[in-house]
C-alpha positions in Angstrom: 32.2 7.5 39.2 30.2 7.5 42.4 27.2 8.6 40.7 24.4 6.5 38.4 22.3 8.6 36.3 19.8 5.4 35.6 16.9 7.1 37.6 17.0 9.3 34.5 16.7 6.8 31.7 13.8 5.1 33.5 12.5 8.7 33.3 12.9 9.2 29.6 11.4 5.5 29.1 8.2 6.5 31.2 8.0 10.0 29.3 8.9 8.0 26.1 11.8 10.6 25.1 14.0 9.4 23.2 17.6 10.5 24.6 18.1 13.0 21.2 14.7 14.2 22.4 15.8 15.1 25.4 19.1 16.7 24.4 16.9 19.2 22.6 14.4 20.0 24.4 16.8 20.9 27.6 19.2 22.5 25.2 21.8 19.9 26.2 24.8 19.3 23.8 25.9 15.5 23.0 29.3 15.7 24.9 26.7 16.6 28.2 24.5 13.4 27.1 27.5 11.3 26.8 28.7 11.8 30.0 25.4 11.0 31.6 26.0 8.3 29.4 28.9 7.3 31.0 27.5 8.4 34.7 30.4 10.7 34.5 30.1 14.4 36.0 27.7 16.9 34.4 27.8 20.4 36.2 24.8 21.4 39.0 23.4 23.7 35.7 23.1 20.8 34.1 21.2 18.7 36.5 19.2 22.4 37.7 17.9 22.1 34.4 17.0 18.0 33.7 14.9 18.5 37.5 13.2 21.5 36.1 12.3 20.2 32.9 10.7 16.9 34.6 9.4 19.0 38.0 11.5 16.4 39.9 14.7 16.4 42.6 18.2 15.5 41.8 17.3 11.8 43.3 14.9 11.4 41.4 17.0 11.5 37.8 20.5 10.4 39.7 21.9 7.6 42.7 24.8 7.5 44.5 27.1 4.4 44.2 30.1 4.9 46.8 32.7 3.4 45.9 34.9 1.2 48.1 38.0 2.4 48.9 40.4 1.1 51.4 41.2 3.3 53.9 44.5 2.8 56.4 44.8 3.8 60.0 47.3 5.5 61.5 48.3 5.6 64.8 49.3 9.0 65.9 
């Protein structure tokens, strides 16, 4: 997945939260905390709510990571 959610733990650390913490207070459920977990992809409500919660924007709590693809030119 192109996208690292790491911004966030660093976030939890420096508001000590635990991650179960977290979950409740935002009214997440564990398969949504897994899959920031897993820096898979967690719905614009979802991240709406973590920025809310910590008065902060989406880069804040998330990165982008492209990843490399090959790409092939064609001549037309």
């Amino acid at each position: 997945m192109p996208f690292s959610y790491k911004p966030l733990w660093k976030l939890l650390v420096e508001h000590e939260l635990t991650k179960t913490e977290f979950r409740e207070k935002l009214g997440l459920s564990t398969a949504t905390l897994a899959k920031l977990g897993k820096d898979e992809y967690v719905s614009l409500e979802v991240i709406d709510k973590i920025c809310t919660h910590f008065g902060v924007q989406p880069n804040e709590i998330m990165e982008h990571k492209p990843e490399l693809r090959k790409y092939h030119l064609i001549k037309i």
